[in-house]
C-alpha positions in Angstrom: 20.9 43.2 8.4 19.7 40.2 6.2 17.1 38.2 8.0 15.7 34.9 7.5 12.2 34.5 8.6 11.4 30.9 9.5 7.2 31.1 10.3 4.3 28.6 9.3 0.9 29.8 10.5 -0.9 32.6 10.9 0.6 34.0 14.7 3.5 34.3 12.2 2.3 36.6 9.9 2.2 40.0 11.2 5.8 39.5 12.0 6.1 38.9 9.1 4.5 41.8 7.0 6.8 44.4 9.1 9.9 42.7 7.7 8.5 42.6 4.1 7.5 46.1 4.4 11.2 46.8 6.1 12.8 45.4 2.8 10.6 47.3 0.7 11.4 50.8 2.0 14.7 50.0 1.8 15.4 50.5 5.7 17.8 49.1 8.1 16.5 45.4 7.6 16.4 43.1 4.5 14.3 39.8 4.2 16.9 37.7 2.8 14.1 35.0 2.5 11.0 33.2 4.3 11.9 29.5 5.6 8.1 27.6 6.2 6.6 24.5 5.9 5.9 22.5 2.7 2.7 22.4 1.4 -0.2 20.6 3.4 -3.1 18.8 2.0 -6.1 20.7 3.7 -9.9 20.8 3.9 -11.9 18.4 2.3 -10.3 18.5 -1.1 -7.3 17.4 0.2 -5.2 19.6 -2.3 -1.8 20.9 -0.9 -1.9 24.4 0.5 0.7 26.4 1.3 1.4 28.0 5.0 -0.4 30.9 5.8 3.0 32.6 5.9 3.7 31.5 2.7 0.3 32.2 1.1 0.9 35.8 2.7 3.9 36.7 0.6 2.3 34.8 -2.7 -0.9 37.3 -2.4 0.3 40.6 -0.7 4.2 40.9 -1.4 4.8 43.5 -3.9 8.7 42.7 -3.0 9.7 39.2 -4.4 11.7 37.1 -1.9 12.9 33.6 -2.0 10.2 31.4 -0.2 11.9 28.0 1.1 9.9 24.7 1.6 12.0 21.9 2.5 10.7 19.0 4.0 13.9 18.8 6.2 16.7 20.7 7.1 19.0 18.7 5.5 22.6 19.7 3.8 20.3 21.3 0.4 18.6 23.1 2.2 21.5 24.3 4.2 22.8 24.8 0.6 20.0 27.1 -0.1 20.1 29.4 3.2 24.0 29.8 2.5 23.2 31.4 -1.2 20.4 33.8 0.9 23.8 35.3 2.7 21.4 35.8 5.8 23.5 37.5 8.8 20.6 36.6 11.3 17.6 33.8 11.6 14.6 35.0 13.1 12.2 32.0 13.9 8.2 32.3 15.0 6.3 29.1 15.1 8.0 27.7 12.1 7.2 24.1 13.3 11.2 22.4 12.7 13.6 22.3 15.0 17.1 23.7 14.4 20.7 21.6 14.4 23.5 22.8 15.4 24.8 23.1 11.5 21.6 24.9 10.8 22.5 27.2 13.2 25.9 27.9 12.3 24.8 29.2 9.3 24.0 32.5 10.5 26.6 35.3 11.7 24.6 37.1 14.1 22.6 33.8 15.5 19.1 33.3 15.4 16.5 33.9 17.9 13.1 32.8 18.9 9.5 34.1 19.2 7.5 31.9 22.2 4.6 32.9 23.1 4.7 32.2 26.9 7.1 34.0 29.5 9.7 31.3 29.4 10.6 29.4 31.3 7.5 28.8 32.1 5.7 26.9 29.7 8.0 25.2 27.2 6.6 23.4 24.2 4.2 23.3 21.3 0.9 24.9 23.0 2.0 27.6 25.3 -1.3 29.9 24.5 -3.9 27.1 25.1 -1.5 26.2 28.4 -2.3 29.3 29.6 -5.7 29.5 29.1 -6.5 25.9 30.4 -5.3 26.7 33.7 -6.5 29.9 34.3 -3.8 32.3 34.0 -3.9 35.7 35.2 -1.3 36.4 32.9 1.1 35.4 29.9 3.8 36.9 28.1 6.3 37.1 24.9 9.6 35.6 25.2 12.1 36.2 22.6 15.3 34.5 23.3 18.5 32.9 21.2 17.9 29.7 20.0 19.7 26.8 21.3 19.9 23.2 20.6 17.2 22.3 23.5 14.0 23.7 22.8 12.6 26.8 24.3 15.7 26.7 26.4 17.8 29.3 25.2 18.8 32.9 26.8 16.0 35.5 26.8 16.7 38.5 25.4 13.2 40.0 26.5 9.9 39.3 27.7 6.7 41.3 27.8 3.7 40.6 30.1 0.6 40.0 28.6 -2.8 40.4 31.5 -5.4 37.4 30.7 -9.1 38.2 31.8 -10.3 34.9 32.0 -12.6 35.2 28.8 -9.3 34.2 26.0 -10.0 31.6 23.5 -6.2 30.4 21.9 -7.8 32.3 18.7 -8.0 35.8 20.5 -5.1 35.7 22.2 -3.3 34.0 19.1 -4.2 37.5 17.4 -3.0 39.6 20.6 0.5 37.8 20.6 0.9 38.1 17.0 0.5 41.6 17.0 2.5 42.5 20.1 5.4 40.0 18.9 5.4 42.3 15.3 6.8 45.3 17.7 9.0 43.7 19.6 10.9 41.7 17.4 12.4 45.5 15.8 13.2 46.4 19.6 15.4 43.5 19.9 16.9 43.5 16.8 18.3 47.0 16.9 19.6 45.8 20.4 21.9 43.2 18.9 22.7 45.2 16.2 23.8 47.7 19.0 25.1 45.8 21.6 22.3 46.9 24.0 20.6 44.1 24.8 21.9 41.8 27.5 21.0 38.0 27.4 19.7 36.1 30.8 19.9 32.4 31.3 16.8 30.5 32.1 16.6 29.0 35.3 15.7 25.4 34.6 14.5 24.5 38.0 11.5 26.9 37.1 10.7 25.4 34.2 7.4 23.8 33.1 6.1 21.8 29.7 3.0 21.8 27.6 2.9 18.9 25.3 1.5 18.9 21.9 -2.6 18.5 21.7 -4.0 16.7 19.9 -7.5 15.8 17.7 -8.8 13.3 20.8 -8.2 15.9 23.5 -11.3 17.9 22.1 -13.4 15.4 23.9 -15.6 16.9 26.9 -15.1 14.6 30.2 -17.9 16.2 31.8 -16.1 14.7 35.3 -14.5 17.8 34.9 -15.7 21.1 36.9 -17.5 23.6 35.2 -14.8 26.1 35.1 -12.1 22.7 34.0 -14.8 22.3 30.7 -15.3 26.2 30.5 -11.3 26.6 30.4 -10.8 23.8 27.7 -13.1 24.9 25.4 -12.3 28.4 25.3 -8.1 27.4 24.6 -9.4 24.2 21.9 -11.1 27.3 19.8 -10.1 27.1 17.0 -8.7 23.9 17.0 -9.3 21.1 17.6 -12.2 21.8 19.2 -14.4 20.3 22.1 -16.9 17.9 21.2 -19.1 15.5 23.1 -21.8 12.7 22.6 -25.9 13.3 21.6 -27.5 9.9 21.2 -24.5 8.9 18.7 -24.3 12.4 17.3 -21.1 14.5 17.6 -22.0 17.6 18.9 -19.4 20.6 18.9 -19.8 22.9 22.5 -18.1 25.9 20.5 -18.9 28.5 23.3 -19.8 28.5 26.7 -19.8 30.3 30.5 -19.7 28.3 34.1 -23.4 29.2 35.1 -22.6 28.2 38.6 -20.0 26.2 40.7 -22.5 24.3 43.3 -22.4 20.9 44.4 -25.6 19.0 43.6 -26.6 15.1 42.4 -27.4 15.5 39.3 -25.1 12.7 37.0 -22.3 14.7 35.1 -23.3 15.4 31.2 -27.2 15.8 32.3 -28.8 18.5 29.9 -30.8 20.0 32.9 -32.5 22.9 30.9 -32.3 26.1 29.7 -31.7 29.5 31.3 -33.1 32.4 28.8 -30.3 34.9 29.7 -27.2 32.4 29.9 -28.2 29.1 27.7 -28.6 25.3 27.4 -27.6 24.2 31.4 -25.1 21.1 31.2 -24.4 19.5 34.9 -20.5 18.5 35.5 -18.7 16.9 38.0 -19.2 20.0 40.0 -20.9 23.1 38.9 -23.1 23.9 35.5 -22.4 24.5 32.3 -24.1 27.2 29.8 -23.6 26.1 26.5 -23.9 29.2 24.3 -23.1 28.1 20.8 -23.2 24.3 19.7 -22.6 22.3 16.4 -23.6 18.8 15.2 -21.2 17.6 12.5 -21.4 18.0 9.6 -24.2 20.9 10.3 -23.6 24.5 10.7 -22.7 25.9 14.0 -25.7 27.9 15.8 -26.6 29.8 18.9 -28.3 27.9 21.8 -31.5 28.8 21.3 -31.5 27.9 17.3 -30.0 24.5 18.3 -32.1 23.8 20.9 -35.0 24.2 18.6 -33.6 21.4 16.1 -32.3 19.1 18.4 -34.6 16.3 19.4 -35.2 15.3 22.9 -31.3 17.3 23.9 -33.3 18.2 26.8 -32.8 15.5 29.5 -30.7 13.9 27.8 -27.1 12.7 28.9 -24.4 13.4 27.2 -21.2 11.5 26.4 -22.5 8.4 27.0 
């Protein structure tokens, strides 16, 4: 079976390595080629990088395989995928979506990594959907691709417990390793016949949009848990920031010290607790903020911060 990997970032990579590894042991799967993003300018610098999928297979591949960039997936680079003679496409956060010629490309289909158990949470940010309202639990879909997103038939799913503590980061690295096993399971079940497709029921579904830079902002009329929730699934990007006397200041990592009601104004720095942090009032309930960051300054632990940070204490923030 030649496969095409289409992946971009990181939750892509383990996927990934197996199939590199696959091809070279010569074993029942061949990486025809890896289909990813172009080159991004990033960091300060500016200079274009390449994906972290593609940077994997320029720095660890000791098996050479056509790497694909194309801006868009246009007849060249339908030109290009045809001369890979790929029998399948095998897609994990690749960041495009597919056409119908695209698709047609491929004898065997192509299916889909999403990292939510569809049909719940279709979209771009499944993992910090999850996380921001306080999931017990999450899952692995992989299902065929089809011309509306995330809205083709599962082929399997896999249950993933949440304890309340994820960031997106953590359980980015849980899904990208669970997806790395699975993807093998399914493959051999097409390649066998054993694996029997199920239509989503649309009436269940739900949608997580795409976040963006400005949704790191803290609106401390939020509960504690609400704040707690949204900066563990903005980790590691883009993450949640709020207002010191003009300063950004990054909340990086936190716990809800308690839920009580009380009068104090929401984004009052009340004080510190020794064993749990710098105490931050919201709408309802308290803050601890354990790990903070002005911009353009290093990231430190509460007590560090506090110890730099002139007149925090008291002060209110966001305003």
């Amino acid at each position: 079976m030649r496969i095409l990997f289409a992946g971009s970032p990181s939750i892509a990579v383990p996927s990934l390595e197996f199939f590199l590894n696959q091809s070279c042991n010569a074993n029942n799967y061949q990486l025809a080629g890896l289909l990813t993003n172009p080159d991004r300018p990033k960091g300060r610098s500016g200079k274009p990088e390449p994906s972290e999928c593609a940077d994997y297979v320029q720095k660890n591949s000791s098996f050479s395989i056509p790497v694909l960039k194309p801006e868009s997936l246009d007849s060249a680079a339908r030109e290009q995928v045809t001369a890979l003679k790929p029998d399948i496409l095998v897609s994990f956060a690749y960041g495009k979506i597919f056409g119908p010629k695209f698709l047609s490309l491929f004898p065997l289909g192509a299916i889909n990594t999403h990292p939510s158990l569809l049909p719940k949470y279709r979209g771009p940010s499944p993992i910090p959907a999850a996380i921001i309202n306080n999931e017990k639990e999450t899952g692995i879909t992989i299902q065929r691709l089809a011309e509306k997103t995330d809205c083709g038939d599962i082929l399997f799913q896999e249950t993933i417990p949440l304890d309340g503590r994820e960031t997106t980061a953590s359980l980015s690295e849980r899904v990208s390793k669970k997806a790395a096993g699975i993807l093998p399971l399914v493959l051999k079940g097409i390649i066998e016949g054993t694996i029997q497709a199920k239509a989503q029921d649309d009436n269940a579904a739900t949608y997580c949009p795409l976040i963006s830079k400005e949704d790191g902002l803290i609106n401390w009329n939020l509960s504690a848990g609400e704040i707690d929730a949204r900066i563990r699934a903005f980790t590691p990007w883009p993450l949640s920031w709020t207002y010191h006397g003009g300063l950004q200041v990054f909340v990086l990592k936190s716990t809800v010290f308690n839920n009580n009601d009380n009068t104090n104004l929401p984004g009052q720095v009340l004080g510190k607790d020794k064993e749990n942090g710098i105490l931050i009032q919201c709408r309802k309930g308290i803050l601890a903020a354990t790990e903070l960051q002005y911009k353009t300054k290093k990231a430190l632990n509460w007590k560090d911060f506090i110890n730099g940070a002139r007149n925090f204490i008291g002060a209110r923030l966001g305003v």
